[in-house]
C-alpha positions as CSV (number, residue, x, y, z in Angstrom):
1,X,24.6,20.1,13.2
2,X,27.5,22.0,11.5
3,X,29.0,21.1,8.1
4,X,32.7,22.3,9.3
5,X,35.0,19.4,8.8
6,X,32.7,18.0,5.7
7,X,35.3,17.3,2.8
8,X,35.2,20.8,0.3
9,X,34.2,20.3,-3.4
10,X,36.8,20.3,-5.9
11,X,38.1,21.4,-9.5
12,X,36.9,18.6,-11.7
13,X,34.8,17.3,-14.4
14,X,32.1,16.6,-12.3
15,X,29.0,18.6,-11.6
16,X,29.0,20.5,-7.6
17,X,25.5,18.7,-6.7
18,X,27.2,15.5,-8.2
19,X,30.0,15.9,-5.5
20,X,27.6,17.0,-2.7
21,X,25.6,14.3,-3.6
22,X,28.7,11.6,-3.1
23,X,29.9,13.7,0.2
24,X,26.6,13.6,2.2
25,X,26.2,9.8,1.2
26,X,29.3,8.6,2.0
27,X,29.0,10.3,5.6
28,X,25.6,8.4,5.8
29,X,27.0,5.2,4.5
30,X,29.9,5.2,7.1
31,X,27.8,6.3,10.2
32,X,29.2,10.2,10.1
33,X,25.5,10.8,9.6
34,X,22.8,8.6,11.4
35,X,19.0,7.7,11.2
36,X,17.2,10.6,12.5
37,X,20.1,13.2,12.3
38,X,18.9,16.4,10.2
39,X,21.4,18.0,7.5
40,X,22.7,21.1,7.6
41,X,20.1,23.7,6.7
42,X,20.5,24.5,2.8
43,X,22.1,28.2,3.2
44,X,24.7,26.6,5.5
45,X,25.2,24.0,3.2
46,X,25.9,26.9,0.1
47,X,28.0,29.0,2.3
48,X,30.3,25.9,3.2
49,X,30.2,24.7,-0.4
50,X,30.4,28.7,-1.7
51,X,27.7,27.4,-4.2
52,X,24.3,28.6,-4.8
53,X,21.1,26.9,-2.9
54,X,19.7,25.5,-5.9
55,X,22.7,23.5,-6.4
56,X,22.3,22.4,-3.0
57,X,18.6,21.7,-3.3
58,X,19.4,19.6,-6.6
59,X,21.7,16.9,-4.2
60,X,18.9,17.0,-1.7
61,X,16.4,15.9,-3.8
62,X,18.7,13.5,-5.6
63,X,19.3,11.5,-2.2
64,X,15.7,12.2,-1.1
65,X,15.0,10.5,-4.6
66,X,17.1,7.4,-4.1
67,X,15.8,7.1,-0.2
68,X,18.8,8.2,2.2
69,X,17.1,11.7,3.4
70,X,13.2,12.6,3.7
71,X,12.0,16.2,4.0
72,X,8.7,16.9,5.0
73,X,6.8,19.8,5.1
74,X,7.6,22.4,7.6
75,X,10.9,20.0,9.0
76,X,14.1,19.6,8.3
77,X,15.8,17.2,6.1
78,X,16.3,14.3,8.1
79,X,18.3,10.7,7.8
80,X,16.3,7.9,6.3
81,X,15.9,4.8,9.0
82,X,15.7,3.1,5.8
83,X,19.1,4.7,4.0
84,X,20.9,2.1,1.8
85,X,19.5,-1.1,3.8
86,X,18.8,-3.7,1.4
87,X,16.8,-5.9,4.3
88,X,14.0,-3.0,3.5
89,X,13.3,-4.4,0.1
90,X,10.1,-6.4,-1.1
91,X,11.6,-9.5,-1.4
92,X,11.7,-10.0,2.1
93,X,8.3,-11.3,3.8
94,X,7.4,-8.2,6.4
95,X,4.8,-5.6,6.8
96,X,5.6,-2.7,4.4
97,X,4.1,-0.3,7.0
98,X,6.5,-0.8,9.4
99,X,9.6,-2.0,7.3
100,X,9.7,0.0,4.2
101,X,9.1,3.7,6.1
102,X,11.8,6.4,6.3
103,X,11.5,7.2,10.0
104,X,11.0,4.8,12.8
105,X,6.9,3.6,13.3
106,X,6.7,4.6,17.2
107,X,3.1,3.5,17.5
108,X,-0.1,1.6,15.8
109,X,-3.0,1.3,16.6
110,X,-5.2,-1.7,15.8
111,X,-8.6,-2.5,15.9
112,X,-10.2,-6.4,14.9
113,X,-13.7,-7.0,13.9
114,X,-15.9,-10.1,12.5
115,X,-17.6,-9.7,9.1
116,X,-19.7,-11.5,6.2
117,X,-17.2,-11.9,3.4
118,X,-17.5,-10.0,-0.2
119,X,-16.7,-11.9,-3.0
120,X,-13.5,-10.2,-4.2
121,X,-12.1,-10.9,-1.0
122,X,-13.5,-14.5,-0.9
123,X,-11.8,-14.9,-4.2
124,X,-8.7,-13.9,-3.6
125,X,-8.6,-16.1,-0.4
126,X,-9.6,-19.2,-2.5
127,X,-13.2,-19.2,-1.7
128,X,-15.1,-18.6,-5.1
129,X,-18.5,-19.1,-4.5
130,X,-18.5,-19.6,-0.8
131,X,-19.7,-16.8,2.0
132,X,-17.7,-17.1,4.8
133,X,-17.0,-15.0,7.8
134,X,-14.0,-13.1,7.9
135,X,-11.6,-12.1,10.8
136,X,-10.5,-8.3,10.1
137,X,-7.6,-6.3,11.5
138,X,-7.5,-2.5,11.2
139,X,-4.4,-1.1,12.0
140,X,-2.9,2.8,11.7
141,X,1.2,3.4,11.5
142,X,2.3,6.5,13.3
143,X,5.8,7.8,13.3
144,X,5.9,10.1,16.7
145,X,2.3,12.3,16.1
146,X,2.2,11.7,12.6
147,X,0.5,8.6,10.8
148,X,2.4,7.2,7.7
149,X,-0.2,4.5,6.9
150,X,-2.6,2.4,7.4
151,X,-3.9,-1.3,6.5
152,X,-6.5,-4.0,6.3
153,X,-5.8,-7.9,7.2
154,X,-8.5,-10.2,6.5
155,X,-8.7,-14.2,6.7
156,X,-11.2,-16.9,8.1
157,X,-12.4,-16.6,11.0
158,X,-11.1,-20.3,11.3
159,X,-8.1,-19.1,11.2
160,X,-8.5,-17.3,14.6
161,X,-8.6,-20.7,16.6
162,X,-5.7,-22.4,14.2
163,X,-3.9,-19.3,15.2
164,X,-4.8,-18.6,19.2
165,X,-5.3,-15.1,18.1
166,X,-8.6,-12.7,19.7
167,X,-10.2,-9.7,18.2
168,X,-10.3,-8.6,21.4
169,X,-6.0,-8.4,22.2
170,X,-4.9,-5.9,21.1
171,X,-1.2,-6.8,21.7
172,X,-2.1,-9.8,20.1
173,X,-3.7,-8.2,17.0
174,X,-0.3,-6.0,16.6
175,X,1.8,-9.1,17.1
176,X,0.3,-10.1,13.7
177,X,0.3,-7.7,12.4
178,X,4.1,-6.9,13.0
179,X,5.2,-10.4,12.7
180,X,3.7,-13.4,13.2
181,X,1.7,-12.9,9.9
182,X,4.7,-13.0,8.1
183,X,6.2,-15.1,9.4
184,X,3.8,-17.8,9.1
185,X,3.4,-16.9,5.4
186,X,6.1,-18.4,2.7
187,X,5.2,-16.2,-0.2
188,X,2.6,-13.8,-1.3
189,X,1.7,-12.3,-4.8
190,X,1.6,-8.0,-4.5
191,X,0.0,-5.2,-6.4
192,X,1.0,-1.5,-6.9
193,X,-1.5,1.2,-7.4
194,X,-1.5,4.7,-6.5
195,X,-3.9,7.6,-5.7
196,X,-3.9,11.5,-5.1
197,X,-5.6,11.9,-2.3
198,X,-7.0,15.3,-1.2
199,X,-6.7,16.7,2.3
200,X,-10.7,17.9,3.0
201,X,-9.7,19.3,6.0
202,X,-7.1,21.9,5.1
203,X,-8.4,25.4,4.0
204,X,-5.7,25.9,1.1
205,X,-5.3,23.0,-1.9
206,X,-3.5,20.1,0.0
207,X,-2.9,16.4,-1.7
208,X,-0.6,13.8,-1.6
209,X,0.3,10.5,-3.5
210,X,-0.6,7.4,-1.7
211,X,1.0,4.2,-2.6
212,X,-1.7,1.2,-2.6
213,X,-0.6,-2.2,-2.4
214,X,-2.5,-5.4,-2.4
215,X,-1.1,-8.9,-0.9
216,X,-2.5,-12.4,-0.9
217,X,0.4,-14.0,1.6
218,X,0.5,-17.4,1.0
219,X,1.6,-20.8,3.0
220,X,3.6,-24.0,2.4
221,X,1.7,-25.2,0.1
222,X,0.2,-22.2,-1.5
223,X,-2.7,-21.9,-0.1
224,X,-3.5,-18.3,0.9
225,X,-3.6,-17.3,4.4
226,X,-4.4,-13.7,3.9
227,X,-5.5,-10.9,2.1
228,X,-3.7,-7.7,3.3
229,X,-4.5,-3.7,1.7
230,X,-1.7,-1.1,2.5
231,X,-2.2,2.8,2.1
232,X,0.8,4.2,2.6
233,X,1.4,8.0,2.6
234,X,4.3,8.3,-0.5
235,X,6.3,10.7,1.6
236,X,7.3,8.3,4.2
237,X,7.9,4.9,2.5
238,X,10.7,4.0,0.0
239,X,11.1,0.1,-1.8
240,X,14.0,-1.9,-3.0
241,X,13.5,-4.1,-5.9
242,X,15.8,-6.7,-7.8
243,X,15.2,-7.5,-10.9
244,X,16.9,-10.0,-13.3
């Protein structure tokens, strides 16, 4: 991609990253620039502009920060799927895994599995003092080769008649898991944690931030359906959030 006919920065009380900033969002926000293109690369983008590649690199992180580019390690600095679309955000009943990542999930895998229930589990799914078994759902996001996240869905196993759903499926397990869940839900309480995790497999010091969210998903009457855990690698996933 070349950076010929992108708008030249001009004489004014506002900072050059500023107005590179506003130029490379604009082109996203009117389609100039679509999910999965890649920018420019950064010397390009300073010869165009005649400023240095730190300035550059200040309005790339800047629009990595606010979700409309990701840059990973080794690749170039690509559209966000998720740039400026406000359906993304955590108001809206969906799988996080799929919804809330920066590049399109290509594949999961999914896996389902019978269990004794715990009793934080059992508790969160309204059964306080009662050992149940438990219908489990293992699931892995990948975008192309790489995996973005990963997550747990557990309920009743009574549920597995009420819903016609096997263990054994899996096109059925990753129905649910991309939809029907949610859709059958009408609210759900969430919590945010985060952890470093460390790479034991690379040679050199490697770690990343994973996000960690928690859902009970709930139905008409409030009853919970599901408990649901999502580890999701903080390189790939942005949220939306309104607050009044």
């Amino acid at each position: 991609m070349t950076c010929k006919d992108w708008p030249l920065l001009e004489e004014k009380n506002i900072p050059y990253y500023v107005q590179i900033y506003d130029i490379i969002y604009q082109r996203i926000r009117e389609g100039a620039l679509r999910e999965g293109e890649t920018l420019p690369g950064e010397n390009l983008l300073a010869a165009h502009w005649d400023v240095s590649r730190s300035t550059v690199r200040m309005a790339v992180r800047k629009l990595e920060e606010d979700g409309f580019i990701y840059k990973m390690q080794g690749k170039r600095t690509t559209v966000s799927a998720s740039a400026g679309q406000l359906d993304h955000s955590l108001q809206r009943l969906a799988n996080p895994c799929i919804c809330n990542c920066v590049a399109p999930i290509t594949r999961i895998q999914v896996e389902g599995d019978l269990q004794q229930s715990g009793g934080y589990v059992g508790r969160q799914l309204g059964y306080e003092n009662a050992a149940f078994v438990m219908g489990i759902i293992n699931a892995s996001y990948f975008s192309k080769e790489i995996q973005t996240a990963h997550s747990v869905c557990i309920f009743h196993s009574n549920m597995l008649e009420q819903w016609q759903l096997s263990l054994k499926d899996p096109a059925a397990m990753e129905a649910m898991m991309v939809r029907e869940l949610y859709q059958k839900a009408r609210r759900s309480r969430i919590t945010f944690n985060t952890m470093l995790v460390e790479d034991e497999r690379s040679e050199v010091e490697d770690s990343r931030m994973n996000i960690v969210l928690e859902e009970v998903l709930c139905g008409e009457n409030g009853e919970p359906l599901a408990y649901c855990k999502y580890w999701l690698n903080g390189s790939w996933y942005r949220f939306f959030v309104e607050r009044k």
